[in-house]
C-alpha positions as CSV (number, residue, x, y, z in Angstrom):
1,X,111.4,130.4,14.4
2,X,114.5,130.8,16.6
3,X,118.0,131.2,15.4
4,X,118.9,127.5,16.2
5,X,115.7,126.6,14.1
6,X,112.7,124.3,15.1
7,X,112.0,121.8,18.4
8,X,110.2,119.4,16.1
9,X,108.6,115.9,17.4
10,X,107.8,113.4,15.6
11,X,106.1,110.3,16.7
12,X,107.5,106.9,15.3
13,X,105.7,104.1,18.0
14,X,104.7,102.6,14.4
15,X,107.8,101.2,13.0
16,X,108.9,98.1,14.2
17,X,111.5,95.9,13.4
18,X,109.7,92.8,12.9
19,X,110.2,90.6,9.8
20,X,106.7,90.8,8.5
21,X,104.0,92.3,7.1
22,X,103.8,95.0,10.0
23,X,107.0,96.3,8.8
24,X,105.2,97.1,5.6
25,X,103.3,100.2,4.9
26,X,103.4,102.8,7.1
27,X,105.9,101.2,9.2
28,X,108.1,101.8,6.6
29,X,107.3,105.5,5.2
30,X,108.0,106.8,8.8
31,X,111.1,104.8,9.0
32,X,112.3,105.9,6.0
33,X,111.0,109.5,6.6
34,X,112.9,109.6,9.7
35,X,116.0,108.3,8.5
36,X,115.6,111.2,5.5
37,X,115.1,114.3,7.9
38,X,118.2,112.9,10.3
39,X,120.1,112.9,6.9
40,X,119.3,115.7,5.3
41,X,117.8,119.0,7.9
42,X,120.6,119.9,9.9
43,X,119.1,123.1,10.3
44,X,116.2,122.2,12.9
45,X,116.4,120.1,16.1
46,X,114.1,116.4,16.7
47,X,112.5,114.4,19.1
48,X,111.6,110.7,17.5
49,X,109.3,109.0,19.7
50,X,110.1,105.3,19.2
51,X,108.5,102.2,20.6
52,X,110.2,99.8,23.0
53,X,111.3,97.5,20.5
54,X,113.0,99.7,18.3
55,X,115.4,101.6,20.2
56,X,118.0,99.5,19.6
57,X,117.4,100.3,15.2
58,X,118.0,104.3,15.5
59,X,121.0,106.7,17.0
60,X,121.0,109.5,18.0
61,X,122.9,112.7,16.1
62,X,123.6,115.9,16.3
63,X,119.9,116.9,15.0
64,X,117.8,113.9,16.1
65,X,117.5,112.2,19.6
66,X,115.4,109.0,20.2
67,X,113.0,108.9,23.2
68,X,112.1,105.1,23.6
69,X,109.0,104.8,25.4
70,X,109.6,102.3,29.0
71,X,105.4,100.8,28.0
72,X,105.2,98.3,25.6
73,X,103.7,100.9,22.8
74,X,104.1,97.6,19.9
75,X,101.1,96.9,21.9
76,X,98.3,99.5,19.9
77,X,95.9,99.6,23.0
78,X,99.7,100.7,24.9
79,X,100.5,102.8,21.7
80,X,96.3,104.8,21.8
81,X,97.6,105.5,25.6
82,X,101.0,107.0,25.0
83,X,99.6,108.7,22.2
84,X,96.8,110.5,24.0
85,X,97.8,111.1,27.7
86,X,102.1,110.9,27.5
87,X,103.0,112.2,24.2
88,X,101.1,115.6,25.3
89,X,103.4,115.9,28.5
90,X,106.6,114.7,26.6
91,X,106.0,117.3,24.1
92,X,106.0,120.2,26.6
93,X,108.4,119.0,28.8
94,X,111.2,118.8,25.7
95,X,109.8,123.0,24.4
96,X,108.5,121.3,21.0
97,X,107.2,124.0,18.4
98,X,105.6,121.5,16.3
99,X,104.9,117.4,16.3
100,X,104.2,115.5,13.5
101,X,102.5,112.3,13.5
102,X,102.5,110.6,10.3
103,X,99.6,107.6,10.9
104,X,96.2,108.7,10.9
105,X,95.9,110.1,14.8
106,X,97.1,113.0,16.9
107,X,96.8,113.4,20.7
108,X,93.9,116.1,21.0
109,X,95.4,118.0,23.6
110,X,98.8,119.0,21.9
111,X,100.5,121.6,23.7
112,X,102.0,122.6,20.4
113,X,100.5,123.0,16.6
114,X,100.7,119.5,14.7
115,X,101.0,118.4,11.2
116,X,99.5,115.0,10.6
117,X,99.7,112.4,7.8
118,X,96.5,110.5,6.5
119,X,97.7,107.8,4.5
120,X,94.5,107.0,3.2
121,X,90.6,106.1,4.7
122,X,90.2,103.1,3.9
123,X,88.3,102.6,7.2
124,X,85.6,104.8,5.6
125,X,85.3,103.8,2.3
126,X,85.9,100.0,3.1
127,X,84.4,99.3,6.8
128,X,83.3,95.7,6.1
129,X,86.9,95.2,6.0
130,X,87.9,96.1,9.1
131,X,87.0,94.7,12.5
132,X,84.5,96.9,14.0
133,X,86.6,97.9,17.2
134,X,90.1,99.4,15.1
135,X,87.1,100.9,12.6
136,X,85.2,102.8,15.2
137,X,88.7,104.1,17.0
138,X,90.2,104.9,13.4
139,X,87.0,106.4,12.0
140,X,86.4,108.4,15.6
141,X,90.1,109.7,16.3
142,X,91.1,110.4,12.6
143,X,88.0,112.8,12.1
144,X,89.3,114.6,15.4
145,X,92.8,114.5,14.7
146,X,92.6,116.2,10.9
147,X,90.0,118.7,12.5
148,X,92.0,119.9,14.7
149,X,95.4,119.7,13.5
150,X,98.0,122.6,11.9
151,X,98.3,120.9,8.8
152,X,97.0,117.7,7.1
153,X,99.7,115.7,4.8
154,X,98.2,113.1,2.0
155,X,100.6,110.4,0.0
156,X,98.6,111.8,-2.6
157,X,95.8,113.9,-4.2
158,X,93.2,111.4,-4.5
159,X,93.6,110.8,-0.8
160,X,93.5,114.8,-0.6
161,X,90.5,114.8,-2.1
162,X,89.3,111.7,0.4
163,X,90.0,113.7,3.3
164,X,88.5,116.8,2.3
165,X,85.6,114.9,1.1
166,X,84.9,112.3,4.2
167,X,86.6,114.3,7.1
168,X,85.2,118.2,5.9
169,X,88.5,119.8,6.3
170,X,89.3,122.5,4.1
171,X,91.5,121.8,0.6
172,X,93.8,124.3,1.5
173,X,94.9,123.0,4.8
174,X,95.8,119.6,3.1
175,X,99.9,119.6,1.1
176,X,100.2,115.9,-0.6
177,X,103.6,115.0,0.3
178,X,104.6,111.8,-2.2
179,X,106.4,109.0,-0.4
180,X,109.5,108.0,-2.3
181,X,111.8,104.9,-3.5
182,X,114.9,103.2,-1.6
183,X,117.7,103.8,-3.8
184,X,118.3,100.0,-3.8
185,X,115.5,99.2,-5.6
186,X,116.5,99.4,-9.2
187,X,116.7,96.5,-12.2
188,X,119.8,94.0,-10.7
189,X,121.7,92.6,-12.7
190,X,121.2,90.0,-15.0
191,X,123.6,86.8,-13.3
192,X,121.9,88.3,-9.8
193,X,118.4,87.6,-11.0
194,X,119.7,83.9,-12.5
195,X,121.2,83.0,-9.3
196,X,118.1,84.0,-7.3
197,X,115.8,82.2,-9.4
198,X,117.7,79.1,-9.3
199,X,118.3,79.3,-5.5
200,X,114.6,79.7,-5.3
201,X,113.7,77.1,-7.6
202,X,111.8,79.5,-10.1
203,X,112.1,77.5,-13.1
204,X,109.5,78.7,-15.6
205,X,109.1,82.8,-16.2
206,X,106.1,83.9,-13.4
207,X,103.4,87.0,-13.0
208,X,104.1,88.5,-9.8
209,X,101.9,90.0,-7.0
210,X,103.9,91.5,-4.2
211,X,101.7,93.2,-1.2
212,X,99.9,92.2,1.7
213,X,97.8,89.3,1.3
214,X,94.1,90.5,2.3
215,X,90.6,91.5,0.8
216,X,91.6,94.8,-0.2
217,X,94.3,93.6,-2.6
218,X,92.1,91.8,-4.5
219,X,94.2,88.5,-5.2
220,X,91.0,86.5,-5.2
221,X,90.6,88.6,-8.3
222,X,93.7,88.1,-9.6
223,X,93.8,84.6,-9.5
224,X,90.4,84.6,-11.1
225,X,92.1,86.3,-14.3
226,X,95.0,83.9,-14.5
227,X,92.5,80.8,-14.6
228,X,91.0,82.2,-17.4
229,X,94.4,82.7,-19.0
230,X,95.4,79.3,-18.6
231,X,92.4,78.2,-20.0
232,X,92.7,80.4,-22.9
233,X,96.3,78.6,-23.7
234,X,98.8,81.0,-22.2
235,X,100.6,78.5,-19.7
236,X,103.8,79.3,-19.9
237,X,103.8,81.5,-16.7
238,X,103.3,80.6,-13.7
239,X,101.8,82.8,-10.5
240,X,103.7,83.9,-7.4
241,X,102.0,85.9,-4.6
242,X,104.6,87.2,-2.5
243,X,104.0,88.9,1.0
244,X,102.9,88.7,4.6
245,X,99.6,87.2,5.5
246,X,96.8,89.9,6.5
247,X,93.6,89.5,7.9
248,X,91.1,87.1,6.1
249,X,93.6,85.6,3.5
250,X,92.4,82.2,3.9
251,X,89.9,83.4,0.5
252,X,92.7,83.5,-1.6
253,X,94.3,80.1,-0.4
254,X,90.5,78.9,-0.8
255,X,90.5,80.0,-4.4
256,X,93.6,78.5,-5.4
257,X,92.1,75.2,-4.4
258,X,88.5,76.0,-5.9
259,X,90.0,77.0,-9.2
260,X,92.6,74.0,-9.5
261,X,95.7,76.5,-9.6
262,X,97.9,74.6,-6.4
263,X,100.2,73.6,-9.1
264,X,100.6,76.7,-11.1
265,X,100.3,78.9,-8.0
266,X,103.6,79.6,-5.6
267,X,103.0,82.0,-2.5
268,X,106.6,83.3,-1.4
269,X,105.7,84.9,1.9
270,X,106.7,88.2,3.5
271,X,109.8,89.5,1.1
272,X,112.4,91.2,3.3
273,X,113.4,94.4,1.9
274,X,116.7,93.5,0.6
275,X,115.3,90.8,-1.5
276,X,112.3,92.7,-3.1
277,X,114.4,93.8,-6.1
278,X,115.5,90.5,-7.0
279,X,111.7,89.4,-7.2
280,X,110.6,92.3,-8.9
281,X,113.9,91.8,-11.2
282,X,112.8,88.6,-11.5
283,X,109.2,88.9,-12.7
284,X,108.3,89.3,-16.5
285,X,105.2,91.3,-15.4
286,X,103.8,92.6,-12.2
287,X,100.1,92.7,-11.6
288,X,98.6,94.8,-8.4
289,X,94.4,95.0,-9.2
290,X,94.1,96.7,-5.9
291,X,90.5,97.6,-5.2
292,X,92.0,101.1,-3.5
293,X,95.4,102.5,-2.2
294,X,96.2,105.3,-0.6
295,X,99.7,105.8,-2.7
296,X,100.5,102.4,-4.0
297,X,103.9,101.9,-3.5
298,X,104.7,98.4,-4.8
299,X,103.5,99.2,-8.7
300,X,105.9,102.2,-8.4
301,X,109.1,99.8,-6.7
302,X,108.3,97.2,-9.5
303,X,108.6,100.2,-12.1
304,X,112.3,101.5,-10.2
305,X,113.5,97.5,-11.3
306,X,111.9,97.6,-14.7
307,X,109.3,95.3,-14.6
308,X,106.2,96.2,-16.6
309,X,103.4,97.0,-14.6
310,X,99.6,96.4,-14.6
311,X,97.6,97.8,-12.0
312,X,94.0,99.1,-11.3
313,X,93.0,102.4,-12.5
314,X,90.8,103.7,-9.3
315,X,91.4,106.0,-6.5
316,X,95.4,107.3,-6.2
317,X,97.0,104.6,-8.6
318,X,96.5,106.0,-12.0
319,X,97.7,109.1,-10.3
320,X,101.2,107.1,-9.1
321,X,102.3,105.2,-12.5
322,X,101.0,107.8,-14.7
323,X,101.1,106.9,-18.3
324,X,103.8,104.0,-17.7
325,X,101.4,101.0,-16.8
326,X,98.4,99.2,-18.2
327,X,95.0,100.1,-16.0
328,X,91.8,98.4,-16.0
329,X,88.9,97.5,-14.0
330,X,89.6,95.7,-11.4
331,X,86.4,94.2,-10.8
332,X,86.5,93.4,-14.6
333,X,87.8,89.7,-15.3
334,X,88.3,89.6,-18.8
335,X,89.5,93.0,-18.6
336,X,92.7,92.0,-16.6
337,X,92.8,88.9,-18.8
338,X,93.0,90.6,-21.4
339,X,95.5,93.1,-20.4
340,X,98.0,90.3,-19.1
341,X,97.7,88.4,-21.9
342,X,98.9,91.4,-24.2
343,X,101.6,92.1,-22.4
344,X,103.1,88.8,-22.1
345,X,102.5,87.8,-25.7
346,X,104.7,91.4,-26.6
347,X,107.9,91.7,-26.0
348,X,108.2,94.9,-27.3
349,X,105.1,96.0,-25.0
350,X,107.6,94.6,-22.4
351,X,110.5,96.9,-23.1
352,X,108.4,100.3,-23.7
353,X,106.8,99.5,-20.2
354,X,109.6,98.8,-18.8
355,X,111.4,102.1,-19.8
356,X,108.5,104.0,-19.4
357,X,108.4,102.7,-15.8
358,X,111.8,103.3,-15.0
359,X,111.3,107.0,-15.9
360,X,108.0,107.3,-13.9
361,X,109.8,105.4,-10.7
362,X,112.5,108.0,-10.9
363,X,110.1,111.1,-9.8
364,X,109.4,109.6,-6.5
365,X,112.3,110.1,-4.6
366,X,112.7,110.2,-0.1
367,X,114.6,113.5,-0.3
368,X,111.6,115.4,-2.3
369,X,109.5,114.2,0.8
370,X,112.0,114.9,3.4
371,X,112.4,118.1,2.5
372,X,108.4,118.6,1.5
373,X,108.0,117.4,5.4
374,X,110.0,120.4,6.8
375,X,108.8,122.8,4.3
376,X,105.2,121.7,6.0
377,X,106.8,122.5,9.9
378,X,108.4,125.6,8.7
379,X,105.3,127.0,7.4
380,X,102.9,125.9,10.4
381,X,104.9,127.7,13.2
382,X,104.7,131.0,10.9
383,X,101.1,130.5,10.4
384,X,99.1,132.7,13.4
């Protein structure tokens, strides 16, 4: 390492600044990653790669300076190119000791060691889900990229274990770096929460389900469960689904009309960020039966507002919420039933979740992965 510390680049072509699900997920770790290192490492020097349309949402410090790419990289056949054939060249031209990409791929022919983030490999486990084109580049360019990358990051150790499991690479080249919280999401206040609700016409207490409407959510299964609690006499909640449509959500709009539920059941839409603590505020519980996640961040935000949590207890989310939510099967029915049902007929279940939840949400935080992150770079350039 020189005395002015590291040339590191890091690729952000993923975030974008649209108002929609796309802005979710790992759109928004690498934002929010970025944003962290620009605050916090003043001791290294970075390259952001950004796409064309979000050089207008970043500036440029002493420590960070944005390279806007002149193709239209939103496009992701635009984005694979830059990745592979420009990023290379941009990355020797500008001296870089080390480039982190944080989604999934690398270009092969870095001139310069890499750290990489997997997210998760859901592409693997789950291929039905994924149209077979984005499945065969993912499935193809991931196994490459972890192979031959410096370092491989995980959100956490179940997708650690994923990676060494699916993609062969060793344990101890793989660090799980937890994503963290936005300090504004956090319980709001009690006349802030009656105002929203009555500007958004939520009149009777509601279950919520915040996250990307597709299969791998499992809000077919979900609604499923709050049939049968409706049948069993429970009625005085109602359902809202709240986020951006993903691929092959017409199901669950098909099972709200199979199962009757079109006047029990409200679907909010995407939730911008400044608005997600209000619904989570909102909520008396939130349920997330996710058949898999990577991390799982929305259990975790609804924990930071204090809104009891149930949630599925497969791959990383037991791991994420600990000992502060309810788990269950979430190809089990009744089970989830059953578990919603006991935590809307407590109210002291209510408050102990919710404590418990505010004390589990407050371990996750975007400094502890900022400064993770460079730890990672620091110890890849002194690795021979």
């Amino acid at each position: 390492m020189n005395q002015q510390g590291l040339r590191v680049g890091l690729n952000a072509h993923i975030v974008t600044p649209s108002r929609g699900y796309r802005h979710a997920g790992v759109s928004r770790f690498t934002e929010q990653l970025v944003r962290t290192i620009q605050e916090r490492d003043r001791s290294n020097s970075y390259a952001v790669f950004v796409n064309d349309t979000a050089r207008g949402g970043f500036h440029d410090s002493a420590n960070v300076r944005f390279h806007p790419a002149p193709l239209p990289t939103h496009r992701p056949a635009v984005r694979v190119f830059w990745e592979q054939l420009v990023l290379p060249v941009q990355a020797r031209q500008l001296g870089l000791e080390v480039l982190h990409c944080p989604v999934n791929v690398a270009p092969l022919a870095s001139p310069c060691p890499t750290v990489l983030t997997i997210h998760d490999l859901t592409f693997l486990l789950f291929p039905e889900r994924f149209r077979r084109e984005r499945r065969t580049y993912l499935a193809a360019l991931t196994r490459l990229s972890a192979r031959r990358t410096s370092r491989v990051l995980t959100d956490s150790l179940n997708t650690k274990q994923d990676v060494a499991r699916l993609l062969r690479v060793p344990l101890e080249k793989i660090e799980v770096v937890y994503p963290g919280l936005e300090a504004d999401l956090r319980p709001c206040a009690p006349e802030a929460v009656s105002s929203f609700r009555q500007r958004h016409g939520l009149q009777r207490d509601f279950i919520l389900f915040l996250g990307t409407i597709e299969p791998r959510k499992n809000v077919v299964g979900l609604l499923n469960a709050y049939a049968r609690l409706l049948r069993q006499g429970l009625a005085g909640y109602d359902l809202v689904i709240a986020g951006g449509r993903g691929w092959m959500a017409s199901d669950v709009f098909g099972a709200v009309e199979t199962l009757d539920l079109g006047s029990r059941v409200r679907f909010a839409g995407y939730v911008p960020i400044e608005d997600q603590a209000l619904w989570y505020s909102s909520a008396t519980l939130f349920v997330y039966p996710s058949l898999y996640e990577g991390f799982g961040l929305p259990p975790l935000e609804a924990m930071a507002c204090g809104t009891p949590v149930i949630t599925s207890n497969v791959s990383s989310l037991p791991e994420v919420v600990g000992s502060a939510a309810l788990l269950v099967d979430p190809n089990r029915t009744q089970d989830l039933t059953a578990a919603i049902a006991e935590v809307l007929e407590s109210p002291e279940k209510q408050e102990q979740m919710s404590q418990a939840g505010l004390h589990q949400a407050a371990m996750f935080t975007w400094a502890q992965a900022a400064d993770r992150t460079v730890a990672a770079y620091r110890r890849v350039v002194r690795e021979p």
